[in-house]
N, C-alpha and C positions, 0 to 999 in steps of 0.2 A: 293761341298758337303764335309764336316769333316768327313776324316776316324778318327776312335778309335776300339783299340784293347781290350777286356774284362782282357785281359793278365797284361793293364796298371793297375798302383799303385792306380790311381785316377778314375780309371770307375766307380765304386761303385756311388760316390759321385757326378759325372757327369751323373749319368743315374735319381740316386732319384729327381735333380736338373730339368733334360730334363723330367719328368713326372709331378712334378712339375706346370712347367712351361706350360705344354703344358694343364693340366686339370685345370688351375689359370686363361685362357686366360679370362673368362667371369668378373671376378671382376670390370676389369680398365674399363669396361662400364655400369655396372650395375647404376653408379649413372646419367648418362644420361639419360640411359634408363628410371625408376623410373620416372623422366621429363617429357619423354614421355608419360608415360603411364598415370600421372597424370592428364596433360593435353588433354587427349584422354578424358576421363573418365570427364571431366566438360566438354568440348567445345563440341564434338561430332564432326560432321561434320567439322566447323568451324576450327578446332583445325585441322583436315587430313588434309585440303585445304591450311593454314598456313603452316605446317610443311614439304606437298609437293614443296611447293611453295619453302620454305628458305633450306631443305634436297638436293633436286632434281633438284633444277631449273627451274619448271614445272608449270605454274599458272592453278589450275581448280577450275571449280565452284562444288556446292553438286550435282547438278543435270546432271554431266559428270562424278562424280565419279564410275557411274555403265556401264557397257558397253552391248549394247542389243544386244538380241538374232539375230536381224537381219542385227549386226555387223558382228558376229559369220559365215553366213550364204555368206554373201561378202568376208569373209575371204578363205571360201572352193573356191572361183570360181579364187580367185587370187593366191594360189600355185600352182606350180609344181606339175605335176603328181607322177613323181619320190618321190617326197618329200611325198605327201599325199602315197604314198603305200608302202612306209618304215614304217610310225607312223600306219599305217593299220595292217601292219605286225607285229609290236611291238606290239601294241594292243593287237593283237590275245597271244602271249606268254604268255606276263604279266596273262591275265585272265584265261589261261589254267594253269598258277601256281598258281594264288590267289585259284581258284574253288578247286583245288588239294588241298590245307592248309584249306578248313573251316573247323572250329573244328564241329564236330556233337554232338547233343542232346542226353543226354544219362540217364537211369532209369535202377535201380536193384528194381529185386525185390523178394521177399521174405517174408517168411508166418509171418506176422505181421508188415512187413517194406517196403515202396516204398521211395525212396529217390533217387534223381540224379541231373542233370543238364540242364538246356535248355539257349541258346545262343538267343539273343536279340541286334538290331542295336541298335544303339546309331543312336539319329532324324535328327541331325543337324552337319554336318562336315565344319569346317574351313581350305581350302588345300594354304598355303604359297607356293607360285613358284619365287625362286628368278629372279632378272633381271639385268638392269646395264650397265657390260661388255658383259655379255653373254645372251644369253636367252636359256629356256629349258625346250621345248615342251615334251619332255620327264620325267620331274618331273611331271608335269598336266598326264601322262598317269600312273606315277607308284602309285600317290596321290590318283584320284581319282575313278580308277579302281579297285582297293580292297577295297574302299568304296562302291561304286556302288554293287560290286558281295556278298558284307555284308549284304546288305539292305539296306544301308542308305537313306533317304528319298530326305535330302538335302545334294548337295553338295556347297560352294560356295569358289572359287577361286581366290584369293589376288595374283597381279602383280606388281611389281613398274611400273607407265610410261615410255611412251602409251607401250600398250603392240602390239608386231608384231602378223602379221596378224597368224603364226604359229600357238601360243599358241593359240588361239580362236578356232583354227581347232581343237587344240588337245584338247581343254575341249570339242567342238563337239561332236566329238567321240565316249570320253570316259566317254560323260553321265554326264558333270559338269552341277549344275543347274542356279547359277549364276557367274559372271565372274567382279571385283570392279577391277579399276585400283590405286592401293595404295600398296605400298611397306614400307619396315622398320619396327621398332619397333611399329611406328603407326599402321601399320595393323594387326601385333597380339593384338594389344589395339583395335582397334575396333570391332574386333572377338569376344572377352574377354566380354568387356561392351557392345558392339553395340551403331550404332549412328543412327543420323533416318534414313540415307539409307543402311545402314550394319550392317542386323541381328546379333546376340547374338547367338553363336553357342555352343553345348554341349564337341565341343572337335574341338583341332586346330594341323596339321599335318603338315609336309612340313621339306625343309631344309631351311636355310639363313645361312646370316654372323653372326657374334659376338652379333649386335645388335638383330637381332630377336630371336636367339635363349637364351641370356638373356631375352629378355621380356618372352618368354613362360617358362622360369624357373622360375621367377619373378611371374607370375598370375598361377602356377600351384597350382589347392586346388579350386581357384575361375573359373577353367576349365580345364579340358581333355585336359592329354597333350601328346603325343605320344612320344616321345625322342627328347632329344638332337643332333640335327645333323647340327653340325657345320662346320666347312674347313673340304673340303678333305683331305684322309688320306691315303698312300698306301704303306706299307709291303711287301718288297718281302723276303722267304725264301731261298737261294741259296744253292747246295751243291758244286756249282763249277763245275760242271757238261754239265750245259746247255747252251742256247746261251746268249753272253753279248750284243747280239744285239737287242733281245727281252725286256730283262730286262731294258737296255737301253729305248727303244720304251714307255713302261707302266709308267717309274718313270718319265720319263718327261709329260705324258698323263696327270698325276693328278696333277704334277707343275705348269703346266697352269690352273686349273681351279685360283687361286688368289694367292694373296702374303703368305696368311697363312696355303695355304696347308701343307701337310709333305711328305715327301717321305723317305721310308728306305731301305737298304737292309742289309741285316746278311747275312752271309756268312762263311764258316771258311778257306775260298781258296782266299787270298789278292791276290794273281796275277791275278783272274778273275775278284775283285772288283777293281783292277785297269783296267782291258779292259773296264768295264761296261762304266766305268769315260770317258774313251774314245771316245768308242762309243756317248756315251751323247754330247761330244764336240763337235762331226761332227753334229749331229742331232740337234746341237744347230743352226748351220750355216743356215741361211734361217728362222729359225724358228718363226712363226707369232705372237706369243704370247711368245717372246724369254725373255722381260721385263719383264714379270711377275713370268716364270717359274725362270730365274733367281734369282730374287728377294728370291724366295719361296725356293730355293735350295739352297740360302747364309745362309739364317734364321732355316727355320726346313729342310732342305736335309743332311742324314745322312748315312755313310756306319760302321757299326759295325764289324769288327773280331772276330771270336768266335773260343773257342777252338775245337768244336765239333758240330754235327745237338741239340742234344740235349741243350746243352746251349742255343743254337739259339733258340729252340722253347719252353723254358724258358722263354727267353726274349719276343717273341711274346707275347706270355701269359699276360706277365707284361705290356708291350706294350697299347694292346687289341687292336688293328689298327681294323680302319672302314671295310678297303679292306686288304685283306691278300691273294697272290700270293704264290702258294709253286712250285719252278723250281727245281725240285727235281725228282729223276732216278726215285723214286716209290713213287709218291707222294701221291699215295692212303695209302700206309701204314702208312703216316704222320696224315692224316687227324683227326686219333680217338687220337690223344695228340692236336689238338687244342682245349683250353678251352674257350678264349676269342676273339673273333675276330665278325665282323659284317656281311661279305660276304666270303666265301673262294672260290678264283680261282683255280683249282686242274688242274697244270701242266701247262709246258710256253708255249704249247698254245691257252690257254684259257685266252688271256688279262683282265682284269680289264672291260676293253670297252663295253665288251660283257654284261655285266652285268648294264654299265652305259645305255644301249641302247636297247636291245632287247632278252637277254639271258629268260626272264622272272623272274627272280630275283629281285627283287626291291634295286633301287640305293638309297634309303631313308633311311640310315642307321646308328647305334647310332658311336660317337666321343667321340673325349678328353677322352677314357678311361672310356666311359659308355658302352662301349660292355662287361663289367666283369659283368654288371646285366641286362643290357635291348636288346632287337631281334630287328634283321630287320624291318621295316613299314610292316605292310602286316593285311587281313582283319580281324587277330586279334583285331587287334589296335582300329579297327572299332564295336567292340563285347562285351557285355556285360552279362557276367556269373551272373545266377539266379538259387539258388539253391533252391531246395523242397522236403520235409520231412514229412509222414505222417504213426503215427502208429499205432497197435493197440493188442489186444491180451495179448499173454504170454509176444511178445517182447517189449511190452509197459511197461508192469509191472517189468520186467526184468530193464531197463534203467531209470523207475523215479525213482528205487530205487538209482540207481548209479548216478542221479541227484541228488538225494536226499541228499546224503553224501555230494558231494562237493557242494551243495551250503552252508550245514552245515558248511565247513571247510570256506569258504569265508566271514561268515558272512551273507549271502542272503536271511535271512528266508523265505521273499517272494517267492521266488525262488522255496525253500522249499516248500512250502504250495500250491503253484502251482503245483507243482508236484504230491503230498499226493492226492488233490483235484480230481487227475483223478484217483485214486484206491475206490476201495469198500473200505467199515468197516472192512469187514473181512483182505485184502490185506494190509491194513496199520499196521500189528502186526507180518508182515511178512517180510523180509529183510534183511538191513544192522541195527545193532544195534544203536538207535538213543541216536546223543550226544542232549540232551536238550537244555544246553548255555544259554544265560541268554537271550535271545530274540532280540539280535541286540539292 
């Protein structure tokens, strides 16, 4: 990991460069992608079967691309007990947070006015669960469980091959309705379009690599797209205070997920961001996924000096890290200056983990510096705001006047006229003084 101190002549210039670089990552695929997605959208089937084949390594026919229920059902009889009562577990949290977040329906109302809100699923969900190196029974719980507790009608679930028996457990569970084994760019193209065995969904969730989450920024407009959530990302804020062994512990947690992760820590105490460094060497020794976390900590692993917390949680800000770790004496006083950030772990002993696994928090969360506008997965994502407006009275008469004006000032006369049209004879001599205009 590169230390850099804020103190240096060239940070400036190295930081605008490192944000950059880090929210650029989608470009150098985008024209693959486009490929892909092209050829999703003629071949259909054909084209995933191809693309699995020459991607993956993987030869299947259309009529293996879907995986049945009564896969699903073999899958619960061949885990571990242990295993199924941990994803049991998780289960329950996740849904006691999603249920806690639904936004409710809501109406004012008032003598001549009813106007409010009501919440509506969206029909058809598309849940990405990546695969590969790793697999993660636990994206399938945090995906489609705040879909489910939304309403959604359908769920259906995209895996790269074959998928392990786990995940079939965990769409079980948690309520998925179908389960396609197809991963990549291709399988948000066939979300997007559908082919003749993979519906056409109203909205597509989930995380991936570079490639997927290009394709859904790529077809967003032609479908619901939940965020950007690309490599792992994790922030820790230090004041020197706490253990470097913990800190240590988390930043290699999220190095491992792949080579593009990022790992950071601020600080403004370099003797404990030298322990941290430390610590991390011995933790490297033995460590199972040492190749990649390494990889990941040559390329984005980064220790920043700052002169003070406040710089530091500047810099987060700027940052806007996925996961944001504050190891800090009063980490509660921290919490109300983060403005950007996707998850915040409040204190060193609340890991990262807790949150990838079972905290009830959803690990589905925006990247690359989309947490400065867009939240957590959760069954917002899954909701659809419908609003309604009905007057009548004085307070009718009161507002088509004040319509009345500005659609004058736009040009709209219809507009106008629509307006005029719900007053009596007598009430249209009565108002805002009218500009005539020459009639649009």
């Amino acid at each position: 990991m590169r230390i850099i101190e804020t103190s240096q002549g060239d940070f400036d210039h190295f930081w605008k460069e490192t944000l950059k670089r880090r929210e650029g990552a989608f470009q150098w695929v985008s024209e693959r992608v486009k490929e892909i997605l092209d050829k999703v959208k003629r071949e259909g089937d054909k084209a995933l079967c191809e693309l699995t084949q020459q991607l993956d390594g993987i030869r299947l026919e259309p009529q293996k691309l879907e995986i049945k229920k009564e896969d699903w059902l073999k899958a619960e009889k061949e885990l571990d007990p242990s295993l199924k009562e941990a994803l049991l577990k998780a289960k329950r949290e996740i849904e006691n947070f999603s249920r806690f977040s639904l936004p409710r329906d809501w109406m004012e109302v008032k003598e001549g006015l009813i106007r409010g809100e009501v919440f509506k699923p969206v029909e058809k969900v598309g849940l990405y669960v990546p695969g590969g190196r790793a697999s993660y029974p636990s994206s399938v719980l945090m995906g489609v469980i705040p879909a489910v507790i939304a309403g959604v009608k359908e769920v259906i679930v995209v895996s790269p091959p074959p998928p392990r028996p786990v995940l079939l457990y965990a769409a079980l569970i948690s309520g998925a309705s179908r389960f396609f084994q197809i991963g990549g760019a291709q399988a948000i193209g066939a979300l997007a379009y559908g082919t003749e065995s993979i519906p056409r969904v109203d909205l597509i969730a989930g995380p991936g690599n570079l490639y997927v989450q290009a394709a859904k920024k790529l077809l967003y407009g032609q479908v619901g797209i939940d965020i950007l959530a690309g490599p792992s990302e994790l922030l820790i804020l230090s004041d020197g205070t706490t253990s470097p062994y913990k800190a240590a512990l988390d930043l290699l947690s999220q190095a491992e997920h792949d080579e593009e992760a990022w790992a950071l820590l601020i600080t403004p105490d370099r003797s404990y961001a030298q322990r941290v460094l430390e610590e991390m060497e011995k933790l490297m020794e033995g460590f199972i996924r040492r190749e990649i976390a390494e990889k990941s900590l040559k390329e984005n692993g980064l220790i920043i000096i700052v002169r003070d917390l406040k710089e530091g949680m500047d810099l987060v800000n700027q940052f806007a890290p996925e996961h944001l770790e504050l190891h800090l004496q009063e980490p509660w006083q921290w919490l109300g200056e983060v403005k950007n950030a996707g998850s915040v772990f409040v204190g060193e002993e609340t890991s990262v983990a807790f949150g990838d696994y079972c905290g009830g928090t959803n690990h589905i969360l925006p990247t690359g510096g989309a947490a400065r506008f867009s939240s957590p997965l959760g069954v917002q994502n899954f909701l659809k705001r419908i609003q309604f407006l009905c007057l009548s009275g004085d307070k009718l008469k009161e507002l088509a006047w004040v319509g009345v004006r500005l659609s004058e000032e736009e040009g709209l006369f219809g507009h106008r006229e629509a307006l005029l049209g719900r007053l009596k004879d007598g009430e249209k001599s009565r108002g805002f003084k009218e500009d005539k205009g020459d009639g649009g």
